[in-house]
C-alpha positions as CSV (number, residue, x, y, z in Angstrom):
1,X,0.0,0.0,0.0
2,X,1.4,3.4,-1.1
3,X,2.2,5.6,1.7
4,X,0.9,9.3,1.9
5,X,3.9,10.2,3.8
6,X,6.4,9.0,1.1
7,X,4.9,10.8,-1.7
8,X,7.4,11.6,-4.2
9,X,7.1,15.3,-4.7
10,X,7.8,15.2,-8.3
11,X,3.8,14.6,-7.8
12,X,1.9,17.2,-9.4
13,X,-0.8,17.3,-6.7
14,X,-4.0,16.2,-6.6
15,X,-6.0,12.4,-5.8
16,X,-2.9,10.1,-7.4
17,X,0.4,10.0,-6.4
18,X,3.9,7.7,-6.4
19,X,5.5,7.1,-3.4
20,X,9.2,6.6,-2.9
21,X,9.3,3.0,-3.2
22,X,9.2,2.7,-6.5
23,X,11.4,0.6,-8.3
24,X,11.2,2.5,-11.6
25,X,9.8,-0.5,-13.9
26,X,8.1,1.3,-16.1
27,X,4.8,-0.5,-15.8
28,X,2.5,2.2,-14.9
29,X,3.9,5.0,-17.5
30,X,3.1,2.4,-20.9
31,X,0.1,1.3,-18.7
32,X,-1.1,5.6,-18.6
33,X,1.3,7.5,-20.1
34,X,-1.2,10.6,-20.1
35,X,-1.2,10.4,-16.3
36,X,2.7,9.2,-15.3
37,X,5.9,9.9,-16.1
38,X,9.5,9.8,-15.2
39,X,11.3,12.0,-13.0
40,X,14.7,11.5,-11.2
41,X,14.7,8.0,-12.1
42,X,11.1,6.9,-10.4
43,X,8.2,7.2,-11.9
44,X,5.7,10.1,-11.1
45,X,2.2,11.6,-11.5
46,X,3.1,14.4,-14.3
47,X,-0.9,15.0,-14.9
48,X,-4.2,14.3,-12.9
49,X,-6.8,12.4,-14.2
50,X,-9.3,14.2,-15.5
51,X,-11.8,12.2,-17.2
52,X,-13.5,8.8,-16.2
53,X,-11.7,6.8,-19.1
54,X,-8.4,8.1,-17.1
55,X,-9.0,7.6,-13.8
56,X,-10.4,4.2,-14.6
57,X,-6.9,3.5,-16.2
58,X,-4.7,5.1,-13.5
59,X,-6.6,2.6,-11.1
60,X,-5.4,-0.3,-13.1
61,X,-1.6,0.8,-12.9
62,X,-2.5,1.5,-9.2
63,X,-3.6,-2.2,-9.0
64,X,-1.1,-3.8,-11.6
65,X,2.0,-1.4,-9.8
66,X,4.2,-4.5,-8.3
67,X,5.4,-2.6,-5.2
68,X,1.8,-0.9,-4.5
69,X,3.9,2.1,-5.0
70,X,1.0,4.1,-6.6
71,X,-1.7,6.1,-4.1
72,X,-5.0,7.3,-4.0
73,X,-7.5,8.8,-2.1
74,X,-10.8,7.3,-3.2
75,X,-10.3,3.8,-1.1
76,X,-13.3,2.2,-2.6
77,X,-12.4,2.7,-6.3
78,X,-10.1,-0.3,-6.9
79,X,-12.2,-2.8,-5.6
80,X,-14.9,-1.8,-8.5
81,X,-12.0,-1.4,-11.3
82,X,-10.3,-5.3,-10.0
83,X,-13.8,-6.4,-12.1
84,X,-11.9,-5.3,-15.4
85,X,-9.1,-7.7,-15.1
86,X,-7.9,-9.5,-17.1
87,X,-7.8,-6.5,-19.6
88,X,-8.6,-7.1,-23.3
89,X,-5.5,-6.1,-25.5
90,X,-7.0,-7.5,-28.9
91,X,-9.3,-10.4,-30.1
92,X,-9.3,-13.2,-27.2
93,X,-5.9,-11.9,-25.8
94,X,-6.1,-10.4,-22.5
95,X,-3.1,-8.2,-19.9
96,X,-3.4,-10.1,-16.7
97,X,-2.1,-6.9,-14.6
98,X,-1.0,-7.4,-11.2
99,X,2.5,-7.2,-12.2
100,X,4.9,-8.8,-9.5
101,X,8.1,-7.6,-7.9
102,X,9.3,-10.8,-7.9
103,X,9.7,-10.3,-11.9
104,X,10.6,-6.6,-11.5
105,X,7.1,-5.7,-13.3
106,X,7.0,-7.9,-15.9
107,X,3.4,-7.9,-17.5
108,X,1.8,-11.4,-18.0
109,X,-1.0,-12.2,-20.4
110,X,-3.9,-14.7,-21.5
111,X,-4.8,-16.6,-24.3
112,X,-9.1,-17.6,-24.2
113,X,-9.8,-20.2,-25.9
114,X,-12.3,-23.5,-26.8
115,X,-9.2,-26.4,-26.5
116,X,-7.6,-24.4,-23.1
117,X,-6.8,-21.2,-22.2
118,X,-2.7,-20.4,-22.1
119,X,-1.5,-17.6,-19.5
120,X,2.0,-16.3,-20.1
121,X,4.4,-15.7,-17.4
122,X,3.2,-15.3,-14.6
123,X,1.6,-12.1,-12.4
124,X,0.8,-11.6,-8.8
125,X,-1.0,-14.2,-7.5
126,X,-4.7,-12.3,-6.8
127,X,-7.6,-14.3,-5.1
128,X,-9.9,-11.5,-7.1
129,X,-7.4,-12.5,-10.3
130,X,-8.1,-16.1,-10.1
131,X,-11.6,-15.6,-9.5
132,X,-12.2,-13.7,-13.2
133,X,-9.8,-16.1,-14.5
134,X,-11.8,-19.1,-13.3
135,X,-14.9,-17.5,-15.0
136,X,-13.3,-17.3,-18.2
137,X,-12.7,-21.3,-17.9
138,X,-9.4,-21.1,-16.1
139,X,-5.5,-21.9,-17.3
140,X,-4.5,-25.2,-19.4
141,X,-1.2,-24.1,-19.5
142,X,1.6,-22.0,-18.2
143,X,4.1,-20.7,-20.3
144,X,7.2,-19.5,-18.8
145,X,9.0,-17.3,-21.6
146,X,12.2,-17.8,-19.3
147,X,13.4,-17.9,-15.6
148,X,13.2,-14.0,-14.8
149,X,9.4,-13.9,-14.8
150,X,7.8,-16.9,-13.1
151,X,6.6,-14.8,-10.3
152,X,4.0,-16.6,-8.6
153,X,3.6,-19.7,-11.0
154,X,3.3,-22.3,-8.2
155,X,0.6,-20.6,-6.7
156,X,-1.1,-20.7,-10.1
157,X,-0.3,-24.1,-10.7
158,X,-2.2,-25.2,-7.2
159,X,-4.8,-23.1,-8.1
160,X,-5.7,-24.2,-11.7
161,X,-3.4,-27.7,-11.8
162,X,-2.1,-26.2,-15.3
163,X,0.5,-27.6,-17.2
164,X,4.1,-25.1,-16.7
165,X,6.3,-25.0,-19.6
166,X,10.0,-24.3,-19.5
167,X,13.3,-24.5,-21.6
168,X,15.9,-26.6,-20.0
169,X,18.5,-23.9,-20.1
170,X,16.5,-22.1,-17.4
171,X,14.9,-25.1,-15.3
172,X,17.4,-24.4,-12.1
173,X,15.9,-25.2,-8.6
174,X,12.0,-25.8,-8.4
175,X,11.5,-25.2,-12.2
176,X,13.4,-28.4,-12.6
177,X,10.4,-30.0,-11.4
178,X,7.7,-28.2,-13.5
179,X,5.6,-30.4,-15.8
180,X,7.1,-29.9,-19.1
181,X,10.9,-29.0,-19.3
182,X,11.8,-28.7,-23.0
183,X,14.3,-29.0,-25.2
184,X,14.9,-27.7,-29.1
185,X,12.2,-30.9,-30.1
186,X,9.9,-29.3,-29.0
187,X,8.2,-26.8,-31.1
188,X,4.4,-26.5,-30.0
189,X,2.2,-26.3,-27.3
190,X,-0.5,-27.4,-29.6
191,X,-1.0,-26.7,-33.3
192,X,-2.2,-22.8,-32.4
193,X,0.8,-22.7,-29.7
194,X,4.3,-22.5,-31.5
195,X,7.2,-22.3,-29.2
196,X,10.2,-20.0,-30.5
197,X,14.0,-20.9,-29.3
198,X,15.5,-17.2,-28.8
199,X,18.0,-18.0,-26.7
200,X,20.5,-15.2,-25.8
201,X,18.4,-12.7,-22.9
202,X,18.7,-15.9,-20.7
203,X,20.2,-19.3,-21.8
204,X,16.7,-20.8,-22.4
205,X,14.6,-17.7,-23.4
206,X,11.7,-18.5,-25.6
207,X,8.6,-16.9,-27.4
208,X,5.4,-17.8,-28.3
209,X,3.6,-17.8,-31.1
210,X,-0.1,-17.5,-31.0
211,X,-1.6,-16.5,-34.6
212,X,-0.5,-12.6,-35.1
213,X,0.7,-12.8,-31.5
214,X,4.4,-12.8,-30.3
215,X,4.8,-13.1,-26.6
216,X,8.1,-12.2,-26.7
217,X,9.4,-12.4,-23.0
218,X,12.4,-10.1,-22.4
219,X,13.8,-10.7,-26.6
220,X,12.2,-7.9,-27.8
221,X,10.2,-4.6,-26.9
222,X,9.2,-1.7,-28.5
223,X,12.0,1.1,-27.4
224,X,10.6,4.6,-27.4
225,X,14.1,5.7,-27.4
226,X,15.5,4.2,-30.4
227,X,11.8,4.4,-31.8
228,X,11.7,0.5,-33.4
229,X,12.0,-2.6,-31.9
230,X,15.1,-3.8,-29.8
231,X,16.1,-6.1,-27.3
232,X,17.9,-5.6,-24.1
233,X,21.6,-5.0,-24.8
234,X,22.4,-4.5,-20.8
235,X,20.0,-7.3,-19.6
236,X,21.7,-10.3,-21.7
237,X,23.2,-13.4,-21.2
238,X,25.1,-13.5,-24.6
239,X,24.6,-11.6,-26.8
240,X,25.6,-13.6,-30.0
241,X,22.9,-15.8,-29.1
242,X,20.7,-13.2,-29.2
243,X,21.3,-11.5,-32.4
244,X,21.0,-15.4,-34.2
245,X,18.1,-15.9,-32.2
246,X,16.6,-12.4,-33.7
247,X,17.4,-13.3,-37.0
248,X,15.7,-16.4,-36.5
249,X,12.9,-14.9,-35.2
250,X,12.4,-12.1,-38.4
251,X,11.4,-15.3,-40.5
252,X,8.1,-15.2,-38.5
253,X,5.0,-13.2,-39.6
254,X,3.2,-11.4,-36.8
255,X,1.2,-7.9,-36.1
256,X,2.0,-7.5,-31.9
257,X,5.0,-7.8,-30.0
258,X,3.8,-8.7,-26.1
259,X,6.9,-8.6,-23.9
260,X,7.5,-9.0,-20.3
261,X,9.4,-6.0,-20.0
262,X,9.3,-3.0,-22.2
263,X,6.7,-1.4,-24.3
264,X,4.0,-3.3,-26.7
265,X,4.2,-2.9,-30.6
266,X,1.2,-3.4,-33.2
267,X,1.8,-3.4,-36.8
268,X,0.8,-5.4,-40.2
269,X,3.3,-7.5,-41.5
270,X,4.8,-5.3,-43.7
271,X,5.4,-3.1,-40.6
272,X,6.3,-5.8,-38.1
273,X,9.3,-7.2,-41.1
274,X,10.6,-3.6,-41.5
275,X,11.0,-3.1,-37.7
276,X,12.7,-6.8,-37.5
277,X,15.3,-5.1,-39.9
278,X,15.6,-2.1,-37.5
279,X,16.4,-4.3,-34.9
280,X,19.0,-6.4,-36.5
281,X,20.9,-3.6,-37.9
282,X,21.3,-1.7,-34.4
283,X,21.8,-4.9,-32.7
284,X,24.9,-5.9,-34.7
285,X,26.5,-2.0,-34.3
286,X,26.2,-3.3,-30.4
287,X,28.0,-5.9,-31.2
């Protein structure tokens, strides 16, 4: 719970506010960026919400924040806004929110559909989360896109008795254990679920496929910096790896880019190929 008395003053004032223990991951500034910003390296309320559209939206970063760092005054308003998870990006793809600090903020999402629903990463764990899951015919599977971002997957896994998915170069520990430790023979979930090999951010990192979804873990994110798609040069485990896994990767055909960290992208093909190139190019000058 955010903390009156540790609110940031880079706060423009009003109802919404960051406190100090933010950790600066970004999630509520992609989430709202017409209500927060960034300001001496923590995020902060630049604008007030003004209309009901907005302050509905602040009060999902408030509830998908993974350090409760965001405040408000109107107590009762998140319980009524909770009702709106899982969030509908697109189609039957939905943003889970309730981003965990356990994964530094990573966002998790969910496939809906007739053979099995597939959630990716995982979130918080939420009793109010589960519920809305549970009404939408629960979780099949659990794909872990690499070891960073499994959060709260066990508590998932007791919860909906789905089926975890993990490369062997990042089973260490407990995720030994998990259902379904792959190798490179295996490609699919199902025949809608392909499984990518883009090794490199971590020594098993992998994508999925879904139709014109890429869930793309921490490989690639939309940079606002760079403005095209990148991966994490800092965050890597080899980064040879990751530029073959790229190129790899720019043989697929897809319209959205879902990471775990960084910012979503939506394109048609055309666009999605053209940024692939992008990528490549200022990956190799890091090289």
């Amino acid at each position: 719970m955010a903390k009156p008395s540790l609110r940031r003053e880079e706060n423009v004032s009003g109802d919404f506010y960051v406190d100090s223990s933010c950790i600066d991951c970004d999630t509520c500034r992609w989430m709202v960026p017409e209500v927060f910003g960034r300001e001496n390296e923590k995020s902060n309320v630049q604008k007030q919400p003004t209309t009901e559209q907005e302050i509905r939206k602040a009060y999902h970063a408030l509830l998908s924040c993974p350090t409760q760092s965001i405040g408000s005054g109107a107590v009762s308003k998140p319980k009524e806004v909770m009702e709106d998870f899982p969030i509908l990006i697109a189609e039957n793809v939905y943003h889970l929110g309730f981003h965990s600090d356990l994964s530094f903020g990573a966002a998790a999402y969910l496939i809906v559909r007739e053979r099995g629903n597939v959630m990716i990463d995982s979130p918080r764990y939420s009793k109010a989360l589960a519920k809305r899951i549970d009404s939408l015919d629960g979780i099949q599977h659990l794909f872990l896109t690499h070891s960073d971002d499994v959060a709260d997957h066990e508590k998932f896994h007791q919860h909906f008795q789905c089926e975890r998915w993990i490369h062997k170069g990042d089973a260490e520990g407990d995720l030994t254990q998990l259902e379904h430790v792959f190798g490179d023979e295996v490609t699919m979930i199902d025949d809608e679920c392909e499984i990518i090999k883009t090794l490199g951010h971590t020594a098993g990192s992998c994508c999925l496929k879904y139709q014109d979804f890429l869930f793309s873990g921490d490989h690639l994110a939309w940079s606002l910096r760079l403005n095209h798609l990148y991966a994490f040069y800092n965050y890597r485990w080899d980064w040879e790896k990751t530029i073959q896994s790229m190129e790899r990767l720019a043989n697929y055909h897809f319209k959205w880019v879902l990471p775990g960290h960084g910012r979503r992208f939506y394109g048609d093909v055309n666009d999605t190929q053209e940024q692939m190139k992008l990528c490549l190019a200022w990956m190799k000058k890091q090289a």
